[in-house]
C-alpha positions, 0 to 999 in steps of 0.5 A, a space after each residue: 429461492 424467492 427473495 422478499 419484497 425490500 428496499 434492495 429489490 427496490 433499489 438493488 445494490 451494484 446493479 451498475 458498476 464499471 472496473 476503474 483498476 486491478 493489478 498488486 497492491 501491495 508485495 513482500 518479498 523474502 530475499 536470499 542475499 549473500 553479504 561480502 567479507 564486511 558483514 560484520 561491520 556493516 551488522 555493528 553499523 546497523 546495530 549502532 545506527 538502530 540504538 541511537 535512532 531507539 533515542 527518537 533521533 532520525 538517522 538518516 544515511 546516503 548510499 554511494 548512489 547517493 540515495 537516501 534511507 532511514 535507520 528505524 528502531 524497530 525490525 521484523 521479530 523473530 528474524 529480521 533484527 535491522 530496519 531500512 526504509 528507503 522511499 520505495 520500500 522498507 528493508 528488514 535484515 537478518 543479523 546473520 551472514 548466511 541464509 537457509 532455507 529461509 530469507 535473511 532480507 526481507 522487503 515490503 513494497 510501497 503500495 505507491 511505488 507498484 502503481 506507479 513503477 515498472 516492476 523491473 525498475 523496482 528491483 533494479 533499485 532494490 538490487 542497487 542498494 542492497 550492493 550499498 551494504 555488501 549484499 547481492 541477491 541470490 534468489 528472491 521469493 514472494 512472501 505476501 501479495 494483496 490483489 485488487 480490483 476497483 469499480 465504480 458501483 452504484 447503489 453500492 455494496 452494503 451488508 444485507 446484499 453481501 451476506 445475502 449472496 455470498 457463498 464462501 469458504 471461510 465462516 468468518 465473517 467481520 465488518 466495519 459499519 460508521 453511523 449504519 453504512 458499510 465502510 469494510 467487509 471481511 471473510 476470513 480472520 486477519 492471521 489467515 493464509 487468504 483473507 478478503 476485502 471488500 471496502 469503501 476505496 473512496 472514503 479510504 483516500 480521503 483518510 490517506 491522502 492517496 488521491 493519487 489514485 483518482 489519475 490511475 482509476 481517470 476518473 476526478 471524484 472518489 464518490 462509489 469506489 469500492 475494492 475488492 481485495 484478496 491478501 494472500 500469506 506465503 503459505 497460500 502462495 507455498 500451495 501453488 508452489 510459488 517460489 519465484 517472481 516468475 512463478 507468481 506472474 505465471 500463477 497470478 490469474 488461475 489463483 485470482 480465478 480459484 478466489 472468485 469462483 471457489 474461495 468467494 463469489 457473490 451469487 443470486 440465490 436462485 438455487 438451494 445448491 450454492 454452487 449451482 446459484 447464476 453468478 452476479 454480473 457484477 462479480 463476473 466482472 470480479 472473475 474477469 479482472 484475472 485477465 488482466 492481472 500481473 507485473 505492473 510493467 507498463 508506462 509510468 503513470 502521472 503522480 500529482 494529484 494528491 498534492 494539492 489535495 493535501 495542501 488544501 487540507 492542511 492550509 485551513 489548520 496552519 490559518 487557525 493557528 495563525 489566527 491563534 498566534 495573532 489574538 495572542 499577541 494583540 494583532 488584528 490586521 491580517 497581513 500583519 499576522 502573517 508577516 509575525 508568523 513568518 518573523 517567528 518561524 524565521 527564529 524557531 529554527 535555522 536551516 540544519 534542523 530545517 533539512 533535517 525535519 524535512 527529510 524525516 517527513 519525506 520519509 514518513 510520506 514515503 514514494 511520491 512519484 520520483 523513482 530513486 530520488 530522481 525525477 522522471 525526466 532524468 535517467 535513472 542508474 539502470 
């Protein structure tokens, strides 16, 4: 089958690509957690702390290791009534003591965290801090996992070549397209046990923040990075009989194989038969990254980028309105202005309401690159 003559033959999408990364994303993980005999006080804890940050007030609490966690007014309905957030992850409990044939904690963790930590290291912490409150883990069983591979792709993808050669299992079929370029690409609808991705990783950092992510790909721009990304449910997970950790990393690659060979691939249309059509040398590339998949388990990796980063696009907001407290009050030198902001900042607040603003927005950034509150160079507990 003969394509017409266009600008994609002219200047075909992905006809150079490199792999930058692939590896987990994102895990939940379903926990059967036995509590001890002060369940029942901790629950009238949680229920307490959970009310009272239901008033927009932060709680913020220490384990006996001391390491600090949030009490959010939301849980995980219809199961999960409590809510946890530690730096590395969020925790969702059951108000039961008891477990069936079902979780009673649940945990999502941080995106940050898998990158950067080894896997065992995380549960190790995880362990730790479910002791804090009673509870010992009997069993753990993978919920969700999302897996990803970025390349760098020039030209990049765009919808014309997607629908062009794509051959794929699920009709559905979703994008994302800001002033005519593809930013997203979706197969698959949101609530499905498979659902795959295809996006512009670049422009997602910028929104994000996650530069972060420029030290892992070794690469000091974000220019052309695009994902592939397949979000796999328990109940896909369920088919392949994944019930442990250890399951999952055995599994990893033959389901990362049936994703990019059966579920979704990207074909020359070169025969009327789809399954027939020569893969493209780029999604080969794809179908290799299964290789490759599996615990993050390696040397920790750098986490500094994104600071200054950040700093840089804040910095410009802060001046302006420094420069709005200046014409306010009738000030025109500069040194001045700052010495007036610093003057009215020192009175807006003391140092309690500092430290405890500071904690919650800790909170809300999440991991950032200290394992258990400790920095790298120091021993951790385990």
């Amino acid at each position: 089958m003969a394509l017409s003559v266009t600008r994609h033959a002219l200047n075909p999408p992905c006809e150079t690509f490199r792999l930058l990364l692939c590896g987990i994303d994102s895990l939940d993980l379903g926990l059967f957690v036995s509590w001890n005999a002060g369940w029942s006080e901790v629950c009238k804890d949680l229920e307490a702390k959970k009310q009272a940050s239901q008033e927009n007030t932060s709680i913020i609490e220490s384990t006996d290791l001391d390491r600090q966690f949030l009490h959010l007014p939301s849980g995980k309905p219809p199961n999960y009534r409590y809510h946890i957030q530690f730096l590395e992850y969020h925790l969702y409990l059951a108000k039961s003591d008891k477990y069936g044939n079902s979780p009673n904690v649940y945990v999502s963790i941080s995106s940050a965290a898998l990158w950067h930590e080894p896997f065992a290291s995380i549960i190790d912490l995880l362990t730790f801090d479910l002791e804090h409150f009673g509870g010992i883990i009997d069993r753990i069983q993978p919920s969700r996992c999302d897996l990803s591979a970025d390349f760098r792709i020039c030209p990049p993808p765009d919808f014309p070549f997607l629908e062009q050669h794509k051959v794929s299992r699920s009709r559905y079929i979703n994008t994302h397209i800001n002033s005519g370029i593809l930013e997203t690409f979706y197969s698959s609808s949101p609530g499905s046990p498979v659902r795959l991705r295809i996006y512009d990783k670049g422009k997602e950092i910028q929104k994000s923040n996650k530069y972060w992510f420029l030290d892992l790909w070794g690469i000091h721009d974000s220019e052309n990075i695009w994902r592939v990304e397949f979000q796999l449910r328990r109940s896909f997970l369920h088919q392949y009989r994944i019930k442990t950790l250890e399951d999952l990393w055995e599994t990893i690659g033959a389901i990362w194989e049936y994703l990019t060979t059966e579920w979704f691939s990207l074909r020359l249309p070169d025969n009327d038969k789809a399954e027939r059509r020569t893969i493209h040398p780029w999604w080969e590339a794809v179908r290799a990254c299964g290789e490759l998949l599996g615990v993050n388990n390696g040397d920790r990796r750098h986490y500094d980028s994104d600071k200054p980063q950040e700093i840089k696009k804040i910095l410009p907001h802060v001046y302006s309105r420094m420069i709005t407290i200046a014409a306010l009050s009738g000030i025109k030198d500069r040194k001045e202005s700052i010495r007036n902001l610093y003057d009215l900042l020192e009175r807006h607040g003391d140092d309690r309401t500092f430290k405890e603003k500071l904690q919650e927005k800790l909170f809300k950034l999440g991991y950032r690159g200290t394992l258990g509150g400790a920095d790298h160079d120091d021993d951790l507990p385990f």
